[in-house]
C-alpha positions in Angstrom: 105.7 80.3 80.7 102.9 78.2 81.4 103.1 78.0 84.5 103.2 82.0 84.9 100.1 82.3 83.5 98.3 79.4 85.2 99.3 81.4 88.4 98.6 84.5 87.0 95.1 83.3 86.4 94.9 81.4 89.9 92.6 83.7 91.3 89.6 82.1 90.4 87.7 84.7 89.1 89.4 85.0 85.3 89.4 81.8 83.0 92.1 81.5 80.4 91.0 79.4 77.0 93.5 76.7 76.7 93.6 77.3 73.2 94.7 80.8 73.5 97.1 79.4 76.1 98.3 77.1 73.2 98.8 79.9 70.5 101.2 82.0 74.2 103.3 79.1 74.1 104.4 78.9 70.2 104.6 82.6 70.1 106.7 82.4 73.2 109.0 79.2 71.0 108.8 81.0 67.9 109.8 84.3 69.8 112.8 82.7 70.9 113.8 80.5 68.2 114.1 83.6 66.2 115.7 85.2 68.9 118.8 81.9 68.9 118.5 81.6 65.4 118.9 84.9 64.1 119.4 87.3 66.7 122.5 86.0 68.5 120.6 84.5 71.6 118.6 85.3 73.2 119.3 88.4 76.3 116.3 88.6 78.2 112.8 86.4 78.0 109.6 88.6 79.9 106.4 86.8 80.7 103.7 89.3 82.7 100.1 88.3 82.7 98.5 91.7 81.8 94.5 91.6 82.4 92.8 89.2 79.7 96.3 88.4 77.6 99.9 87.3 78.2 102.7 89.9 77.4 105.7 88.8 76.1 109.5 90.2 75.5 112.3 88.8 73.9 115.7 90.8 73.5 118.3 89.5 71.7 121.7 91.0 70.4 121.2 91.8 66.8 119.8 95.0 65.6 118.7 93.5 62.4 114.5 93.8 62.3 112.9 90.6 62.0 111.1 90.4 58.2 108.5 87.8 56.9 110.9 85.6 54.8 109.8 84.8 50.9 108.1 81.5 50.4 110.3 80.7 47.8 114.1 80.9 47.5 115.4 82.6 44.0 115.0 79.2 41.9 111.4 78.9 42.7 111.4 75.9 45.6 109.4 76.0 49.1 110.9 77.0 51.5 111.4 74.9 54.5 110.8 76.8 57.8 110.8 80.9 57.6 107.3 80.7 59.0 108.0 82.0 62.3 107.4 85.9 61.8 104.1 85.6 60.1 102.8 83.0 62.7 103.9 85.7 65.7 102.4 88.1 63.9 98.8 86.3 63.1 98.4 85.0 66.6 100.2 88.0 68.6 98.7 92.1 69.3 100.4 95.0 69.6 103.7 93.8 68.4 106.4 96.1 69.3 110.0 96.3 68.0 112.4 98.4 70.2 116.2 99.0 69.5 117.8 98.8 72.9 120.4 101.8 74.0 123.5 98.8 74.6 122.5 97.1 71.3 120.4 94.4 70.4 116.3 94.7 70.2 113.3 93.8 72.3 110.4 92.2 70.4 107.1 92.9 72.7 103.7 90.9 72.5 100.6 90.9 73.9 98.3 87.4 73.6 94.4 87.8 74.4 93.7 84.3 76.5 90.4 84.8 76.8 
């Protein structure tokens, strides 16, 4: 994914933050992560450079909607992990869920690197 952006960018004339570059790659883990862990693998993994941001897509073949998960199971402890919606979320625009027509869903992002 790096590297797709990096070339993306390769012109000379644009300048992508490497922070913002940063916060493209853990979307992109978290993205498919989700996708292995609770989506039955992940189908299809997208990665266009789209004027100042990365766009990414994930499909993977559950139809289940992703959901922030509650910070505390039912006996009050932390939870360990279930931060991976939320973090998408905070760091991502113009997050887009589509069902696909064979099954399965297509989670759609767009990060601003600039």
């Amino acid at each position: 994914m790096e590297r797709a952006v990096t070339e993306g960018y390769g012109d000379g004339r644009a300048v992508c933050d490497t922070h913002a570059l940063s916060d493209a790659v853990l979307v992109a883990s978290e993205l498919t992560t989700n996708a292995i862990l609770h989506g039955g693998g992940v189908t299809d993994f997208r990665v266009d450079v789209v004027g100042p941001g990365v766009r990414l897509s994930v499909s993977d073949r559950s139809d289940e909607l992703p959901a922030p998960a509650p910070p505390a199971d039912p006996k009050g402890r932390r939870r360990v992990g279930g931060h991976g919606w939320s973090i998408i979320c905070r760091l991502a625009r113009d997050v887009s869920v589509a069902c696909l027509p064979t099954g399965g869903k297509r989670i759609s992002v767009l990060i601003p690197l600039s």
